[in-house]
Structure formats: C-alpha cells, structure tokens
DRENVEXLO-601143 format. One record per residue (C-alpha): residue in three letters; x negated, y negated, z negated. Coordinates in steps of 0.5 Angstrom, whole numbers, plus 2048, in hexadecimal, padded with zeros to 3 digits. Example, Ala and Ser with C-alpha at 12.3 -4.5 7.8 and 13.67 -1.06 7.14 Angstrom:
ALA7E78097F0;SER7E58027F2;
REM end
This chain:
UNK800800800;UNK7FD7FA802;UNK7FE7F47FB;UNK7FD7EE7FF;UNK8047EF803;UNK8077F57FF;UNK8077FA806;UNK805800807;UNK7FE80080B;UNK800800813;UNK8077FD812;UNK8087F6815;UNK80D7F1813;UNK8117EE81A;UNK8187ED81B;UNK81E7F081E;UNK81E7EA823;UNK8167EC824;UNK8187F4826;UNK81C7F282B;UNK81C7F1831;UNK8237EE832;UNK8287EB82F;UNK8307EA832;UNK8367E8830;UNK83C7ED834;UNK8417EC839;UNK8487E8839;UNK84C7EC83A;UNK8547EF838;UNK8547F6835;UNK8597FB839;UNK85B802837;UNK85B80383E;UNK855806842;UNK854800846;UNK84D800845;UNK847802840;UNK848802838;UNK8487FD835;UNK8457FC82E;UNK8487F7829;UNK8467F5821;UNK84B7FA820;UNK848800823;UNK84280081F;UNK8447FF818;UNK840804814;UNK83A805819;UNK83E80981C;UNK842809823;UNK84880E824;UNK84780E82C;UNK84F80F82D;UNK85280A829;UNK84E80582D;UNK851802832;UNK84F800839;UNK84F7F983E;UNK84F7F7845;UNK8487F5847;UNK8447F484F;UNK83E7F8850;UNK8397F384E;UNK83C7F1848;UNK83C7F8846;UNK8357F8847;UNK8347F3843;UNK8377F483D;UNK8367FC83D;UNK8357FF837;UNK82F804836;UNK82D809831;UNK82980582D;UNK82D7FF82D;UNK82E7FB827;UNK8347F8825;UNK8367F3821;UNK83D7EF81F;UNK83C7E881E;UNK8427E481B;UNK8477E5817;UNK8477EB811;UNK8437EF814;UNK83E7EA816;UNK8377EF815;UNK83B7F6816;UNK8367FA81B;UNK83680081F;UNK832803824;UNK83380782B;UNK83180E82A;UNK83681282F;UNK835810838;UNK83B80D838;UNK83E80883E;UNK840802839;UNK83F7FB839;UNK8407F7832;UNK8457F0831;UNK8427E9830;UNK8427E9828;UNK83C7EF828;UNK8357ED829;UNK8317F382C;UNK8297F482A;UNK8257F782F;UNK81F7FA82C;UNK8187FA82E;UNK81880282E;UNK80F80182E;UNK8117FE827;UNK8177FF824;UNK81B806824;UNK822806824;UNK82480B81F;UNK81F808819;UNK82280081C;UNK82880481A;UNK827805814;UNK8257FF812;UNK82A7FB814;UNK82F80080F;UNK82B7FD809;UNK82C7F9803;UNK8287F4806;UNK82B7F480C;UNK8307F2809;UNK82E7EC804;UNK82A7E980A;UNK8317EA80E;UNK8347E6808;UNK82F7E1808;UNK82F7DE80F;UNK8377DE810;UNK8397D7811;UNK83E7D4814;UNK8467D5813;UNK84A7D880D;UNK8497DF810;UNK8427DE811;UNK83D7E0817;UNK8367E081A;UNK8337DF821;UNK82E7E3825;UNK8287DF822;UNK82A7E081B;UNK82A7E781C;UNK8237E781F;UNK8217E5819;UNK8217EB815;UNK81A7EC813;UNK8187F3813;UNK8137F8810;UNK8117FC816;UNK80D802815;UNK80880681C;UNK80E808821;UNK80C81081E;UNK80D80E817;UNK81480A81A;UNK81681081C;UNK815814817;UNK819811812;UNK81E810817;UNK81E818817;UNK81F81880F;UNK82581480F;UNK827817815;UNK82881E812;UNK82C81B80C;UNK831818813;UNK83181F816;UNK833823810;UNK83981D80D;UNK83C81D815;UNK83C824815;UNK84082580E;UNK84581F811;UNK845823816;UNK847829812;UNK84C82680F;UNK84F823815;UNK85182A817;UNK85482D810;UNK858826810;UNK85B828816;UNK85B830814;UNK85F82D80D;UNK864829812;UNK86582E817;UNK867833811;UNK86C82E80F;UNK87082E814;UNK870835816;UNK87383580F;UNK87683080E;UNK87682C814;UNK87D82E817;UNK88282A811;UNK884823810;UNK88781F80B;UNK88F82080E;UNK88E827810;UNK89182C80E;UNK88B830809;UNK88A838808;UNK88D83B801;UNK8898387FB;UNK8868327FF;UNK88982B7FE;UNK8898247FE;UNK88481F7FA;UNK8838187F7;UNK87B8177F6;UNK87E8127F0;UNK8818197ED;UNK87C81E7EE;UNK8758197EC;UNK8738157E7;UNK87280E7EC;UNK86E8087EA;UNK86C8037EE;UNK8657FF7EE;UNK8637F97EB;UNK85E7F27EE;UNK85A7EE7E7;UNK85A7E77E9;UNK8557E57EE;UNK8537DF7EC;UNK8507E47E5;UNK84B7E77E8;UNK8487E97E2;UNK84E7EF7E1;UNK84B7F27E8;UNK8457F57EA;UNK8417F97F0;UNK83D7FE7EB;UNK83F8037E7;UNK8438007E1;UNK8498017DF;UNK84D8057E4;UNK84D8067EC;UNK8528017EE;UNK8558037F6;UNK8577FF7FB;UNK85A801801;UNK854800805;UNK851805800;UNK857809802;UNK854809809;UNK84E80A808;UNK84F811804;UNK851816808;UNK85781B803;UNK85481A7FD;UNK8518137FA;UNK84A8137F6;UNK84780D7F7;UNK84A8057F7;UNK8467FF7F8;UNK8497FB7F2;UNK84A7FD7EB;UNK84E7FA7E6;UNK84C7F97DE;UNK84F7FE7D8;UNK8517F67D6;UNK8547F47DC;UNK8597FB7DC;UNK85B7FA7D4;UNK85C7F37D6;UNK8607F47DC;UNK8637FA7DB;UNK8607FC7E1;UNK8638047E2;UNK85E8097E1;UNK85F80F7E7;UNK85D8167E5;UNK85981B7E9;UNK85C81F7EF;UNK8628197F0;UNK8648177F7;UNK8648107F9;UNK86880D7FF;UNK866805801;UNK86D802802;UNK86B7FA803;UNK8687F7809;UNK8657FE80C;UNK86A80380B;UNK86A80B80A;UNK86380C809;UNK861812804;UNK85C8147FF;UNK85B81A7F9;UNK8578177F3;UNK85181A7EF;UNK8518177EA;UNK8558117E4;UNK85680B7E9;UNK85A8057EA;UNK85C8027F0;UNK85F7FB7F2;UNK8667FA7F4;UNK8677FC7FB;UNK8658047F9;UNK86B8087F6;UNK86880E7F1;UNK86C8157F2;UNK86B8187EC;UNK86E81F7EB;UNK8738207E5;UNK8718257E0;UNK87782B7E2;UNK87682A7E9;UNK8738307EF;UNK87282A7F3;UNK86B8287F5;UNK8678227F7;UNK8658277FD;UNK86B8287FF;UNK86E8217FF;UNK86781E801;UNK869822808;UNK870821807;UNK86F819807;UNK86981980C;UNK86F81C811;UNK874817810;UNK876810813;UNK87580B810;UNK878806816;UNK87F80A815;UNK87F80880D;UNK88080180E;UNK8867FB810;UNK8817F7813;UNK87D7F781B;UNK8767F5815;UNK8747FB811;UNK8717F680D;UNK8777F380A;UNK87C7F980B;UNK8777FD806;UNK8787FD7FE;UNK8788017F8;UNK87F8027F7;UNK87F8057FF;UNK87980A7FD;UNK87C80C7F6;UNK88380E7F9;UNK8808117FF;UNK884818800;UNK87F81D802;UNK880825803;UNK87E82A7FD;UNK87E831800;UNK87F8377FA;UNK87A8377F5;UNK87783E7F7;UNK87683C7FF;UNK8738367FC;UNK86E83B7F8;UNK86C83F7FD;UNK86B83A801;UNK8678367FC;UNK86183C7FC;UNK86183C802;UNK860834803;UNK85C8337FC;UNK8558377FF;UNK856831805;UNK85682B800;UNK85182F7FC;UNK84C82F801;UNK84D829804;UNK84C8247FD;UNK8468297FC;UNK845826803;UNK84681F802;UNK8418207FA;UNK83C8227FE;UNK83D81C803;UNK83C8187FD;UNK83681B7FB;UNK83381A802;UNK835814803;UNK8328127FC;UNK82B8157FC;UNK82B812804;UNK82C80A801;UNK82780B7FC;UNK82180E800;UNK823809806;UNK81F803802;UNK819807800;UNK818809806;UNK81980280B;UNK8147FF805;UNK80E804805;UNK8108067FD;UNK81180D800;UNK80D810805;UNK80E81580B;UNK80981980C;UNK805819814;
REM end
C-alpha cells in the first residue's frame, strides 16, 4: 500500500470522464408497444442495474440515428433527472435498443476500463454519495454529463479489474440464478392454485362443505401507520427498533418481505401505536398502488397503505392459500370508480368476499403447497445473504483493502 496517496501499488487515480472515450445523451423519442423499431431504453427500464429486455418498449427511428444512438454490450448508462438521477445500468446482452434522452451513455475506453468492474463501482456506496453531491437544479433533482464525468475512481491494471470483476460477478450468478429458481415455483404454486381452486368464483354455486367468506371475519386485519415526518428522530434507516415496510419495499420482496429500508423507533410504536404485525401474516397494499402482496418473516410495521391479514386462532385457513387467492383477484373490479387509487380502501378490503373450500381439501392442498413456499423463503434468505456478503466485499476491493490474488 502506497501511504502517500493511501492506493495499492499500481493503481491510479482518474475518473470516470477519463476512462471513456465518449459520453452522449440519448434519442428523443415516444415510446411505443408496437414493434416499430428498436427497443427503447428508459430511466424505468434500469431500475436495480437490471434490464427486463421484455418489458422495454420499442421507437420509430431511421437508420442513421439508430447507429448513433445504439447501445453496445459494455455501454453505461445513467439517469440524469428526477429520483432516480444516478440510477446506472450496464449492457450485458447483444440487444438492438437504443436509450431516451433522460439517460447519458459512457462509452468505456476497453485498454483502461473494464466494464464488468465499472459496473460494480457505479453500485456502490460511493457511488451514491457522489450521485447526491452534485445533484442540483430543480426540487426533484438532477445532473448532467459532465457532473457524471467527475466521479473519481480507484483504478487497478486491467488484470487485477477483471478479476475483482470476476468476484462479484459469482455472487451476481449465484443470487440470478436462485431468482430464477423461485420464479419458476412462483409459477408451479400459482398453476397448483388454479388447477385447485381456479374454477370458483365468488357467486358460483360451490362443492359441498365449500363457502363464501368476508376477509373481516376470517382474519385479524390491521392497518399500518406513518409518525410525523416532520419528526425524523422517530424513523431510522438502521436496524433500530423494528422494520417498517413501505409499498416499494413490498415491490422489491418477492413473496416473503426481510428487508425494509427504514426502521421506526421502540418510542415511536409506543408512542404512535403503531400495530406490531406478526410473522407469517400476509400483506395487501391497497392505496395508490393496489394489489401487491408479501409474507412476513418477522415482527414488522407498515404505513397506512398496507393492510395486515392475520390468521385468527380457529382457522384452517393459510397465508399461502390466501397469498395465492388474492394474488388471483382484480383489483380494478373492486372499486366505483374509473381510478383504482381513489376506488380502493379499507372498508372495501375487509369486506371482501373470498371463497373458502373445505377444510380437508385445504389441508391436502397445504402439504403440497407448503414445500414450495418453504423452499422459496429459504431461497429469498440466502439471496439475502448473498446480496449482503456482496456489498460488503464491494468496497474493500474497489479500495485495494483487500487484494485478489494475480
């Protein structure tokens, strides 16, 4: 380690600006679902550093202005306005696309930089800082091309790049491939469901034994609560307290929810009676956005757009069973009005008829259905673990702390 400078021994100091050899803002353009042209790569398309190919949507552009603004594997790109001003993603797949106006692309210098380790820098801690210390200009925020080009980077020999790369990259494969895994019994649990169940509607006339429901009378439902914002001293984003879920956290879970991003305060829950929800209860966000779903693994809280289905004592019901049930409804059918937001509350969700088939068709259904959820909450922890062991190894190699082995 060199003192002077506090780098390891053939590491440099540059920038990102200085490891590429351009930088570009993207096309103008209307997104279409048509396939009129090339895909279309939009700030929502690269949330999480990851591109879902399939939900991007495609534009109408000539042929010289597709070769301008085409992405290539290696590519970088970065939101410039609004919240997500700093949110990166980085081509990996030979895809025709080209990306909207409100992303700046990098195009790497491969003989300085490479991309998988680039990558990984811009999913940093630091990364991040440095994204909220240049940001400027209106309330929501943003940054241009040259604020971006400042970042200033550690960077090791090429070899050593790509073997850190190479590291983190495992822990990459191994957390895609058990989302993968649970992807495909996700869709095992639902197919289960409706050859099961799938044939009844509420109204239909049902099997002996089987019958009609209000989710008031078969679960213990609460409804979360917000402090005052204005009192920051009742929220935290460290692990004091108890997990407080939000619907994004919802959105970011999968079925079963173990991490949130904020915490509230043992004073703030006394304080606020804010309701404690229990392990294994299923959640259902019903304001703003409607209908998502998640299992919890612990003692949480939630804010108010988040009902808490709690399984009464004298039930054979399941939070399987109605995590599947619900995840089948529509929601849009529920409310008087053409906007879900405003059609949606909680009176609406506790009356809610659902269909409850007998209890020993439920119990056989449950030890089939049980191994699955089983598997994928074991599935979801070790992605957790990953994802952990990942971020925390991130920085002590982009700083030379710890050293990868030529």
């Amino acid at each position: 380690m060199n003192e002077v400078n506090n780098m390891p021994e053939g590491w440099i100091e540059t920038t990102l600006g200085e490891i590429s050899l351009k930088k570009q803002y993207g096309y103008t353009e209307s997104a279409s679902l048509e396939e009129i042209g090339p895909k279309f790569l939009r700030i929502t398309d690269i949330q999480n550093d990851f591109i879902d190919w399939n939900k991007v949507p495609y534009c109408s552009i000539n042929d010289s202005e597709f070769e301008k603004y085409r992405l290539q594997i290696g590519d970088i790109v970065i939101a410039r306005t609004g919240n997500s001003t700093g949110a990166t993603a980085t081509i990996k797949d030979n895809v025709s696309a080209v990306f909207a106006s409100y992303l700046i692309r990098f195009q790497l210098n491969e003989d300085k930089a490479n991309y998988k380790y680039v990558d990984f820098l811009l999913r940093s801690k630091n990364w991040f800082d440095f994204v909220n210390s240049i940001k400027s200009g209106s309330a929501q925020g943003g940054a241009n091309a040259n604020d971006f080009a400042r970042y200033p980077i550690k960077l090791p020999k090429l070899d050593e790049q790509k073997s850190i790369a190479a590291i983190l990259t495992s822990f990459d494969d191994k957390i895609e491939l058990l989302q993968a895994q649970n992807k495909t019994l996700e869709e095992l649990a639902q197919a289960l469901f409706k050859e099961w169940f799938g044939k009844y509607k509420v109204g239909d006339e049902l099997p002996d034994g089987w019958r009609e429901g209000k989710l008031r009378d078969e679960f213990d439902i609460t409804i979360g609560r917000t402090p005052p914002r204005i009192e920051q001293e009742w929220f935290s984003d460290t692990p004091t307290g108890k997990k407080w879920i939000s619907i994004k956290d919802m959105g970011n879970s999968g079925v079963f929810i173990f991490n949130t991003s904020e915490y509230l305060t043992d004073e703030a829950i006394s304080k606020f009676n804010i309701p404690i929800i229990p392990e294994n209860t299923t959640l259902l966000s019903f304001k703003m956005t409607v209908g998502k779903l998640s299992i919890t693994t612990e003692e949480m809280l939630s804010n108010e757009a988040i009902a808490h289905l709690r399984i009464k004592r004298d039930s054979y019901l399941t939070s399987e069973y109605i995590y599947l049930y619900l995840q089948n409804l529509d929601f849009n059918s529920l409310g008087s009005t053409s906007s879900i937001v405003t059609a949606i509350n909680s009176t609406i969700i506790k009356n809610l008829d659902f269909i409850i088939p007998q209890e020993n068709i439920l119990k056989d259904f449950q030890e089939i259905i049980h191994p699955i959820f089983k598997k994928i909450k074991t599935n979801t922890k070790q992605i957790q673990t990953l994802t952990k062991t990942r971020d925390e190894l991130l920085p002590k190699l982009m700083t030379g702390e710890i050293r990868v082995k030529m």
